[in-house]
N, C-alpha and C positions, 0 to 999 in steps of 0.2 A: 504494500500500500504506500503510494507516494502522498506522500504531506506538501501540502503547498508552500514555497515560502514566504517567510514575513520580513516585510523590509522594513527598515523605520531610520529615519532621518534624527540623527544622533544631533542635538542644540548643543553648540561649543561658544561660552566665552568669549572674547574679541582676543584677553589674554590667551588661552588656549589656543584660539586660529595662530597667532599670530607666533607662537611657541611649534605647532607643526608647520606651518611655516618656515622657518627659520629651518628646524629638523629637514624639510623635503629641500632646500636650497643646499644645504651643505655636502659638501662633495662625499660619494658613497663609493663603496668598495664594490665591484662590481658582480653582481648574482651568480655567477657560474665561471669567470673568468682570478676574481680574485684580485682584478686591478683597478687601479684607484681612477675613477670618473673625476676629469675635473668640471669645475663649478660652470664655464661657459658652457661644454657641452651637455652639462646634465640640464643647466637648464633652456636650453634648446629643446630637447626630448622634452621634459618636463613641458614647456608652451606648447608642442606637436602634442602630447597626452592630453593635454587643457582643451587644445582646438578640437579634438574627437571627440572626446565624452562631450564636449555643447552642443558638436553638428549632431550628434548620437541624439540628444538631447529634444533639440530645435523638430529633428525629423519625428520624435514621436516615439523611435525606436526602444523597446526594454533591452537591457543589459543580457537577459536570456534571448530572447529574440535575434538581437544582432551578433553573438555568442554562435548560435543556428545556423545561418547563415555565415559564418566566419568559417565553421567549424570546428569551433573548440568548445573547451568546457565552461557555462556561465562565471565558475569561479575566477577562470585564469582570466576572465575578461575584467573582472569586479578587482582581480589583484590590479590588470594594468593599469587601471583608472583610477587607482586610491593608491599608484607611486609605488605599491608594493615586489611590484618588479623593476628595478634599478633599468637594464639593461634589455631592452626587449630587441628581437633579431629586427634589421633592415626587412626582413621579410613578411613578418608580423605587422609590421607599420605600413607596411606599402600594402599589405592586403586589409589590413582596418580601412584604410583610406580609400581602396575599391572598391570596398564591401557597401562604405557609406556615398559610393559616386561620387569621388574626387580623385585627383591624380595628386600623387607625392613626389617632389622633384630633389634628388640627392645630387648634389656635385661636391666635387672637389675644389676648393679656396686655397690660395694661400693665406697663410695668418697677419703676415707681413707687409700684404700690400693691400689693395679695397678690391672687392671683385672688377673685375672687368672684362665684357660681355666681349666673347667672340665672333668678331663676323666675317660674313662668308658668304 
């Protein structure tokens, strides 16, 4: 017999938000690799997870639902959107962001200099 689940939106503090906060910015050791995420890129990921879960959000879509259609398990989708996986694959991201009909554009930068567009 399957139990339905119960979700409930947990009220935090300003002090609390603003405490995991700080917690999800600081640079983490990374899930499966063991190497240390620094602060620029994590929070880049970190803005890319914000920008899914609100399009997730906007379209109407449940966390089980768009899980379905990903093909994975609702939990590992409920981990990536509450931060709890550090490091999610290039491939995971680009298929979340196809899943919800948008395209993800990865390139390579130098750090050194400011982008500048190729042409051709």
């Amino acid at each position: 017999m399957d139990l339905p689940r119960i979700y409930r939106k947990i009220e935090r503090s300003a002090s609390e938000r603003a405490e995991i906060e700080q917690i999800r910015n600081s640079p983490k050791d990374g899930a499966t690799t063991g190497e240390k995420v620094g602060s620029k890129g994590y929070s880049a990921i970190m803005k890319l997870i914000s920008q899914l879960r609100a399009r997730r959000e906007e379209l109407g879509i449940s966390q089980i639902e768009l899980a379905e259609r990903m093909g994975i398990e609702a939990s590992a989708l409920c981990r990536l959107e509450t931060f709890k996986v550090v490091n999610p694959s290039a491939f995971t991201l680009l298929h979340w962001a196809e899943t919800l009909g948008h395209d993800l554009n990865l390139e390579l930068r130098n750090q050194s200099t400011p982008p500048n567009p190729i042409s051709g």
